[in-house]
C-alpha positions in Angstrom: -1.5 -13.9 8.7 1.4 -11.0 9.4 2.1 -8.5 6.5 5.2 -6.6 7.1 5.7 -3.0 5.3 8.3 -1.5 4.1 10.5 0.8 1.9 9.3 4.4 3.0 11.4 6.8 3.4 12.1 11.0 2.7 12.1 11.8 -0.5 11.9 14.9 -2.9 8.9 16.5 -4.3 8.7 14.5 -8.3 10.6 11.8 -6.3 10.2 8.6 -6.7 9.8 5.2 -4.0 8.3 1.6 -3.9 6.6 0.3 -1.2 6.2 -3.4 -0.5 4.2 -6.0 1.6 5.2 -9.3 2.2 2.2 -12.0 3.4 3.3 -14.6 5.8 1.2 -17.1 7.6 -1.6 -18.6 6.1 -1.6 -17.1 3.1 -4.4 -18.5 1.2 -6.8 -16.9 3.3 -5.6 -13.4 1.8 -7.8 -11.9 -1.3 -7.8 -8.2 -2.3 -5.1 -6.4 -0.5 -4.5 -2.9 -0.4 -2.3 0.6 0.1 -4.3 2.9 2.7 -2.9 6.0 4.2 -2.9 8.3 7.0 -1.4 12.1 6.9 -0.8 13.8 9.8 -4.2 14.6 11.9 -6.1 13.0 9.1 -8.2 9.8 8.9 -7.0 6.6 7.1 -8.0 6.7 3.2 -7.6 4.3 0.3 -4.7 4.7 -1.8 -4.8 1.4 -4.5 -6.3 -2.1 -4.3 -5.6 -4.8 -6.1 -7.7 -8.1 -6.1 -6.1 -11.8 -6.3 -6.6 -11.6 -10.2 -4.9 -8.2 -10.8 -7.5 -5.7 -11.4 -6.7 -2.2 -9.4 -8.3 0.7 -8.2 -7.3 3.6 -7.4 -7.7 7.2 -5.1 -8.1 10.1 -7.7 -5.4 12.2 -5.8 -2.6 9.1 -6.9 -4.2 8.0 -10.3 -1.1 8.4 -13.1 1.7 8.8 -10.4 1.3 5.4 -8.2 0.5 1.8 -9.3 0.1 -1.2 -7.4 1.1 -4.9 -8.4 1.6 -8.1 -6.6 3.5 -10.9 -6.9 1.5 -13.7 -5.6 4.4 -16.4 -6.3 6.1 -14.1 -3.7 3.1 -13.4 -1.5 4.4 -9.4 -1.9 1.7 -6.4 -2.8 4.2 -3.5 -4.5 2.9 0.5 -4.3 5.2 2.1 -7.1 5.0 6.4 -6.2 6.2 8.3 -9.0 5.7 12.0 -8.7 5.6 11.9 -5.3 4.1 15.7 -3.8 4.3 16.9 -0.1 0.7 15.9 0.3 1.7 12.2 -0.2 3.4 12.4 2.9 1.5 10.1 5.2 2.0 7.2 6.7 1.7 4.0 4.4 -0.5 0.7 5.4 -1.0 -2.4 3.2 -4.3 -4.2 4.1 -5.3 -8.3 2.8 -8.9 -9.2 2.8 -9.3 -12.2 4.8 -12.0 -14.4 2.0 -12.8 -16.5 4.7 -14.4 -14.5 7.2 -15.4 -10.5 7.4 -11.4 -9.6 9.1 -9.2 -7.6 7.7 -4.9 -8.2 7.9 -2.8 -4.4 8.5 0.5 -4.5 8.5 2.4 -2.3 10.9 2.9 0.9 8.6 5.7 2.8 7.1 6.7 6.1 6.8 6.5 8.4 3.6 7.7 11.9 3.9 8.6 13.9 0.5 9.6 17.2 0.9 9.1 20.3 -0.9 
């Protein structure tokens, strides 16, 4: 399995971007999948997962500005950031739950930076 990130980029605080995650490979291994993040000097932390039948959760700090979705005709998890603030500024990873075996798929990360 390879999941490929993409769509950061440097945006304005109240901004807005999309993030998405395509799944390649074998695919049907794939479950829940996931946004995590890492700011600067900071661990990795949850963001928004979503499970194969579409119901989400979310990290206070992003509840009401960011929503995740997936397309699973398109093997693609979306992160929609609305209201983007300086603190979003990380760098973005999606995550699929391998259901066949306690592994976890990251894809290679992109950037976020908004600025204030």
């Amino acid at each position: 399995v390879q999941l490929q990130a993409s769509g950061g980029g440097l945006v304005q605080a109240g901004g807005s971007l999309r993030l998405s995650c395509a799944a390649s490979g074998d695919i049907f291994r794939i479950d829940d999948m996931g946004w995590y993040r890492r700011a600067p000097g900071k661990q990795r932390d949850l963001v928004a997962t979503i499970t194969n039948g579409g119901s989400t959760n979310y990290a206070d700090s992003v509840k009401g500005r960011f929503t995740i979705s997936r397309d699973n005709a398109k093997n693609t998890v979306y992160l929609q950031m609305n209201s983007l603030k300086p603190e979003d500024t990380a760098v973005y990873y999606c995550k699929g739950r391998d259901s066949y075996a306690p592994y976890d798929y990251w894809g290679q990360g992109t950037q976020v930076t908004v600025s204030s």
